[in-house]
C-alpha positions in Angstrom: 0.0 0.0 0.0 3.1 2.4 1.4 4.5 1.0 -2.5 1.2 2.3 -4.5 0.8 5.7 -2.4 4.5 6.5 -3.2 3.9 5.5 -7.3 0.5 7.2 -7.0 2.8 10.6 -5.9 5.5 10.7 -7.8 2.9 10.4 -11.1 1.1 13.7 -9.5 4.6 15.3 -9.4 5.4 13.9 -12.8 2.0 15.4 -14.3 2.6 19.2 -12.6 5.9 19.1 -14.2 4.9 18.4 -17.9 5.2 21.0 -19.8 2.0 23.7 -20.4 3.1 23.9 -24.2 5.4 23.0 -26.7 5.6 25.8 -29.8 7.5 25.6 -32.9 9.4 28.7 -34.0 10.7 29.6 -37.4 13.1 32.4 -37.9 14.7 33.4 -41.3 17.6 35.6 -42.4 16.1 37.4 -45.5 20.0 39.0 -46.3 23.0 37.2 -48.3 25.1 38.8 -44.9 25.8 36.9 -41.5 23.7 37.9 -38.7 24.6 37.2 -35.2 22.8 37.3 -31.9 19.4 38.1 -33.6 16.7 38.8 -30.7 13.7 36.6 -31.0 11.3 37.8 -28.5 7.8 36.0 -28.1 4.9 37.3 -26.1 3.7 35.1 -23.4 -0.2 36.1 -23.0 -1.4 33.6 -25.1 0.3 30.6 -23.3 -1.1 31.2 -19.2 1.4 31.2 -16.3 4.6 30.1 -17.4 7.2 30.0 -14.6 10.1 27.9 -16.6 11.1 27.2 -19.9 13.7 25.4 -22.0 14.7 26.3 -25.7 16.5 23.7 -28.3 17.8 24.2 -32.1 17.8 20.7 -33.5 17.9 19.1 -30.2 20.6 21.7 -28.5 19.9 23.7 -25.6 20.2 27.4 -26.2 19.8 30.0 -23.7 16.9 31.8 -23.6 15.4 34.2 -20.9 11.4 35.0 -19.8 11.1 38.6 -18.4 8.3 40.2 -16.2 8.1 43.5 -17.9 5.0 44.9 -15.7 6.9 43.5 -12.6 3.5 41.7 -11.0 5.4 38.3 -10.7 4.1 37.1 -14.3 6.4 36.4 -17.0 5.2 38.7 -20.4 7.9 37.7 -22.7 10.5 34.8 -23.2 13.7 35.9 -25.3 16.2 33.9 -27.0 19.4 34.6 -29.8 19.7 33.4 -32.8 23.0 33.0 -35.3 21.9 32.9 -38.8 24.3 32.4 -42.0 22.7 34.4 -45.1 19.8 33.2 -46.4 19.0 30.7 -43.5 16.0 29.6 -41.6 16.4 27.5 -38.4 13.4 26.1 -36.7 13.7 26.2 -32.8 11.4 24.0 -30.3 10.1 26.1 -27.4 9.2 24.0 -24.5 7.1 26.2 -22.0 6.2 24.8 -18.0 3.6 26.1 -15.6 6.4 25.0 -12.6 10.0 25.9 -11.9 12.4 28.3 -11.8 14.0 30.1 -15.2 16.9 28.2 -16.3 20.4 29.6 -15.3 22.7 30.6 -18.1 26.1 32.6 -17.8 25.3 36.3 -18.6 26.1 38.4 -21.3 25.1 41.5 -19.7 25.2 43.6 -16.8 23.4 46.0 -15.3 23.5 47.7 -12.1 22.2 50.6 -9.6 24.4 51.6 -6.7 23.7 54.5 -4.2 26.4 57.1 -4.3 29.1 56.5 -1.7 29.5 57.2 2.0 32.1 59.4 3.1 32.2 57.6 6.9 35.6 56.1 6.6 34.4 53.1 8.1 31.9 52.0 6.1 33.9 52.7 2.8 34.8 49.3 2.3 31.0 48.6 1.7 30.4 51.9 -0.7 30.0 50.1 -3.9 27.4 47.4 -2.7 24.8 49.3 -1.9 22.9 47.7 -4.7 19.8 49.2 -5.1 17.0 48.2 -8.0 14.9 51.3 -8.4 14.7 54.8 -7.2 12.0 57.6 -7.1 13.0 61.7 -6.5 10.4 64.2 -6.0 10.1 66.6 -8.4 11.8 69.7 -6.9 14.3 67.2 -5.2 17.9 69.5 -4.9 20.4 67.3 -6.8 19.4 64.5 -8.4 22.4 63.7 -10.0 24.7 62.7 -6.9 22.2 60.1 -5.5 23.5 57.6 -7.4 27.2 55.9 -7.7 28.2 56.7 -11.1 24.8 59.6 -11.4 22.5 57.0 -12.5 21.3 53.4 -13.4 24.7 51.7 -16.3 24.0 48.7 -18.3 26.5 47.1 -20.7 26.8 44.3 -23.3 30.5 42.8 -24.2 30.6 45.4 -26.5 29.2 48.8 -25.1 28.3 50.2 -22.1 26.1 53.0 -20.8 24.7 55.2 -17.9 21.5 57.5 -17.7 22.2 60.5 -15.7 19.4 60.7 -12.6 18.6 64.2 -13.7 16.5 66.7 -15.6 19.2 65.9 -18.7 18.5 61.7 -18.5 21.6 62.0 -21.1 23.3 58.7 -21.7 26.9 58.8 -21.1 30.0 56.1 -23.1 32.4 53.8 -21.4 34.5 52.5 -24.1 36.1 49.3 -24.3 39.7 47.5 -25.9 38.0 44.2 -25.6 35.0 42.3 -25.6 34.1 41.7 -22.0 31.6 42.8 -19.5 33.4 45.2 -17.0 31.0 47.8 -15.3 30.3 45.8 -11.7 34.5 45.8 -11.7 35.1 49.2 -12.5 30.9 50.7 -11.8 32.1 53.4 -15.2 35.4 54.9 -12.6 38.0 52.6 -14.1 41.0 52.8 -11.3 44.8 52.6 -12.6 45.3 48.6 -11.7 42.3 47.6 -14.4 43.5 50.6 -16.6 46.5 48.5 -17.1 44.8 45.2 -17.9 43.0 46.7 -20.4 39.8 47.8 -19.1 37.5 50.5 -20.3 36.8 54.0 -19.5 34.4 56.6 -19.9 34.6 58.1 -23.3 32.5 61.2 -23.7 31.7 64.6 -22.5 28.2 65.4 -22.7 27.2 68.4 -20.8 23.8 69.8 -21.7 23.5 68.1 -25.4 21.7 65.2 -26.1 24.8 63.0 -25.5 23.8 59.5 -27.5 20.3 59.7 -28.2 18.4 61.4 -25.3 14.8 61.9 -25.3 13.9 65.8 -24.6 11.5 68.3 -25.1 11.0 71.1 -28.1 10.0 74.6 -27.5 9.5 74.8 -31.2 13.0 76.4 -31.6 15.3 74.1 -29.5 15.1 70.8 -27.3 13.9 70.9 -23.6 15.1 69.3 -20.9 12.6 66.6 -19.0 11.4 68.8 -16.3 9.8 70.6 -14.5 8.0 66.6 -13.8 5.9 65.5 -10.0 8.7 62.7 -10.2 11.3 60.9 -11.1 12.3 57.3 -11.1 14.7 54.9 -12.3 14.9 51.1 -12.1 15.8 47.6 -13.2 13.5 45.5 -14.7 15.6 42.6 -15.8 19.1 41.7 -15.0 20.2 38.8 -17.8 21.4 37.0 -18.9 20.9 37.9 -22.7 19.3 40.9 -22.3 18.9 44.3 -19.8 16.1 46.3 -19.5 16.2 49.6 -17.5 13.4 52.4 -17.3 13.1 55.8 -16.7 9.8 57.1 -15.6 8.9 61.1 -15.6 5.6 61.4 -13.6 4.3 64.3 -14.6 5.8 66.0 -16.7 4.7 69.6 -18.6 6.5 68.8 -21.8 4.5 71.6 -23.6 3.6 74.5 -21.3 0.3 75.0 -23.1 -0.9 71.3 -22.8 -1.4 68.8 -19.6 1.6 66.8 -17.7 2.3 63.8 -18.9 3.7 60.3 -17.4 6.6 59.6 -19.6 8.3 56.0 -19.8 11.7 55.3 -21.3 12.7 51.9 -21.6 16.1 51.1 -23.1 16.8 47.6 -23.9 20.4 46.2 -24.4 21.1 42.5 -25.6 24.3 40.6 -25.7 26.6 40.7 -28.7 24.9 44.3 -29.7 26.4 48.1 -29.5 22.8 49.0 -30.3 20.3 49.9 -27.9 16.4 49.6 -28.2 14.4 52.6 -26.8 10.9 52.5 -26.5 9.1 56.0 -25.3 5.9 55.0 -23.8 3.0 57.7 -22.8 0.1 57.7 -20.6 -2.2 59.1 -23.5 -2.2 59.9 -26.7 0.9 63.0 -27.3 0.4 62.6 -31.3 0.2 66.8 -31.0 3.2 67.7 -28.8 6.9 67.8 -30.4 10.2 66.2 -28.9 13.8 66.0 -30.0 16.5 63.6 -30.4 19.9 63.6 -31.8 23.6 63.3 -30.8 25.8 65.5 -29.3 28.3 67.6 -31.9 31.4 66.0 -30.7 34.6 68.7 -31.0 35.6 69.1 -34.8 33.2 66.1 -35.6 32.5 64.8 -39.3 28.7 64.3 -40.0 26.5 61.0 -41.7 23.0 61.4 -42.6 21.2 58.7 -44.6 18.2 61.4 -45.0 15.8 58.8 -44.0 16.4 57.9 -40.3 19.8 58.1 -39.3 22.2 60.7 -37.7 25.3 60.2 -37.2 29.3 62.0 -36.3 32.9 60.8 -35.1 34.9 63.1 -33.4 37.5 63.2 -31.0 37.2 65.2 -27.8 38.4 65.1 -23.9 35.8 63.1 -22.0 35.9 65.6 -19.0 36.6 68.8 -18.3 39.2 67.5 -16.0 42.1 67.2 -19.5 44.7 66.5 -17.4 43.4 62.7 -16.5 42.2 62.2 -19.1 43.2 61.5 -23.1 41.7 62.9 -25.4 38.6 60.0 -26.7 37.5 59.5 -30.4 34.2 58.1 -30.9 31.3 57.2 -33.8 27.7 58.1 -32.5 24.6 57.1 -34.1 20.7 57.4 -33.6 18.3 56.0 -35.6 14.6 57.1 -35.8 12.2 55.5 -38.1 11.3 58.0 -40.7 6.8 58.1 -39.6 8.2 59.6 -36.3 10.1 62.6 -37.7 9.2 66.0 -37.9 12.4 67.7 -39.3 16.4 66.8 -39.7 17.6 70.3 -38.0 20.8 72.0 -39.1 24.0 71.1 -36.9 24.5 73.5 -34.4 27.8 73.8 -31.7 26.1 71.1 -29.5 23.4 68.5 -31.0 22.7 66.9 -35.0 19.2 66.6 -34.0 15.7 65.7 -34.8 12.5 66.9 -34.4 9.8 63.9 -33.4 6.3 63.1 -32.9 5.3 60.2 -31.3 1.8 58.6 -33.1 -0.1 58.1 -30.5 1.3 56.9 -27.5 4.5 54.7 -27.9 7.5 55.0 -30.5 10.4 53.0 -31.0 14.2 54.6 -32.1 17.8 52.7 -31.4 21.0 54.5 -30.3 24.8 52.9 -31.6 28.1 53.6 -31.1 31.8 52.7 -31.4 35.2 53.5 -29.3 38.5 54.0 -31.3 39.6 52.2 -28.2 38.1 49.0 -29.5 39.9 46.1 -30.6 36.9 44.9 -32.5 35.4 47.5 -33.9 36.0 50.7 -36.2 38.7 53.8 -36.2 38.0 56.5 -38.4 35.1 58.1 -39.9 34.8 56.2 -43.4 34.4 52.8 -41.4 32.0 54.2 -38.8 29.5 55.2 -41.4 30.3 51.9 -43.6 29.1 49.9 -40.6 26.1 52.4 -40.6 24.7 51.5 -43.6 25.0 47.6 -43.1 23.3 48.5 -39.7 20.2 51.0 -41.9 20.0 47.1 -44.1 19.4 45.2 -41.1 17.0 47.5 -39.8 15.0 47.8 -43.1 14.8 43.5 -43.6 14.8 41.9 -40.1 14.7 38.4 -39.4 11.3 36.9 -40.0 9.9 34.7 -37.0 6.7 32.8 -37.1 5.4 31.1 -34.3 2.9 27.8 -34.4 
């Protein structure tokens, strides 16, 4: 009897265990060109509540990731990478479970909030672990831009890394790289002289008040605005890794256009391994079809300019990446943003700070990407005639993406 009630058990376990739902999914390169760590992100809605899941390519385990975008304990999307000669189509088996924990896989990116450091000598050995994973200032908080370690939530694939200043400018600032490795939870974007000399990155860019690499601001019909005055301001982590990052920034609040209602602003940036391009997604509380906004890059020192005349906007320049030249070498990098041609109002003339754009979001939500290369890098491009090279086999990508069907 003990016998039976033990079988009788173990097939209950067995039967919570099977999988929820097994899915096919196709995805093709349409391009004659090599594409490599191709995100293939499928929505979770349809499929109940899936707490585990495995992925295999023609019986292989590949890693894959599910992420709880709305952060209420439910996964929304699953997310894996795919490698893809030209002209290829691989089928991949998606095995989802209603049990379990996600599978662990080594990470391939990195992303981190710290609180700024203590000056109390004796607690200075803890300084950079005061991990944190989201943080909200009030509106007419003093000085939002030393709350935070290195001013504001980094992220970082092998092949870039970034931070958003915790400010009015929520400018993204470079750390450039020699090699391809994660590095920001060793050197949190203040690389110290023993890792300097192992080859580790730095940062690489002087921003100030432009729109750095792709920040999202205001336009007073003449010139961008920064995000404020706003009721709040928060930043935070949504998902950690292992294949991809995903950070917000939230503006509660905000008067973008004097003459309309505040709006609740949400930035989400999106950075997945093997990329040095970054998905931003502006999401709004209503429909903003009638304000204006800006984007751009910053007018690095002596720059040379690219524009494609139908989305992207690009320079490489070489400046010091502080004001503090005496540190510091002087940093040569390619910028890049790229804004799908139904959101743009007007490619403005280049002035002494910004190449930038003038936007309208349709509706509620639009999508743009930022890029951009080091001359430090051992892997990528040094000098202006390669930057925009790689630019244009970027615009191809973006214009034929990967097909994926799902069944």
């Amino acid at each position: 009897m003990k016998k039976l009630t033990s079988l009788l058990l173990l097939a209950t376990c067995m039967t919570t265990a099977t999988a929820q739902r097994t899915i096919n999914v196709s995805v093709s390169n349409p391009l004659n060109t090599e594409r490599q760590d191709v995100p293939v992100v499928i929505a979770l809605s349809a499929y109940g509540d899936i707490r585990s899941a495995l992925v295999t390519q023609d019986g292989k385990e590949i890693a894959c990731q599910l992420d709880d975008l709305d952060m209420d304990e439910t996964f929304d999307e699953l997310c894996f990478l795919a490698d893809l000669k030209g002209k290829e189509k691989k089928s991949y088996t998606v095995t989802l479970y209603d049990s379990g924990e996600p599978r662990p896989y080594p990470s391939r990116v990195y992303a981190e909030m710290v609180l700024a450091n203590t000056k109390d000598k004796k607690l200075k050995k803890h300084q950079q672990n005061n991990f944190i994973e989201s943080i909200t200032a009030r509106g007419d908080a003093a000085y939002t831009y030393n709350i935070q370690h290195h001013h504001g939530v980094d992220f970082e694939s092998e092949l870039n890394g970034i931070r958003i200043y915790f400010d009015a400018r929520q400018t993204l600032d470079l750390y450039g790289k020699y090699h391809k490795q994660l590095e920001l939870k060793e050197t949190q974007f203040y690389t110290p002289a023993e890792l300097k000399a192992k080859g580790y990155g730095d940062d690489v860019l002087w921003v100030g008040q432009t729109f750095g690499l792709g920040a999202f601001r205001g336009w007073d019909g003449q010139k961008p605005t920064l995000v404020e005055p706003v009721r709040s301001r928060t930043q935070r982590v949504v998902s950690y890794g292992p294949l991809r990052t995903i950070v917000e920034v939230i503006d509660r609040g905000w008067k973008a256009d004097a003459a309309k209602t505040p709006v609740n602003m949400t930035l989400r940036y999106t950075q997945y391994a093997g990329h040095r391009d970054t998905d931003v997604d502006v999401i709004f509380n209503k429909d903003v079809s009638d304000y204006r906004f800006s984007t751009g890059v910053i007018n690095v020192k002596g720059s040379e300019e690219y524009s494609d005349k139908k989305g992207i906007r690009a320079c490489w320049g070489t400046d010091y990446p502080s004001t503090d030249t005496v540190n510091w070498k002087r940093e040569t990098v390619g910028l890049a943003v790229y804004v799908p041609q139904q959101n743009i109002v007007s490619e403005e003339p280049a002035n002494k700070d910004n190449y930038a754009y003038v936007v309208r979001v349709n509706g509620r939500h639009m999508s743009y990407k930022v890029c951009y290369t080091s001359a430090n890098e051992s892997f990528g491009y040094h000098s202006a005639r390669e930057w925009f090279d790689y630019l244009k086999r970027w615009r191809k990508e973006l214009d034929k993406p990967v097909a994926i069907t799902v069944k």
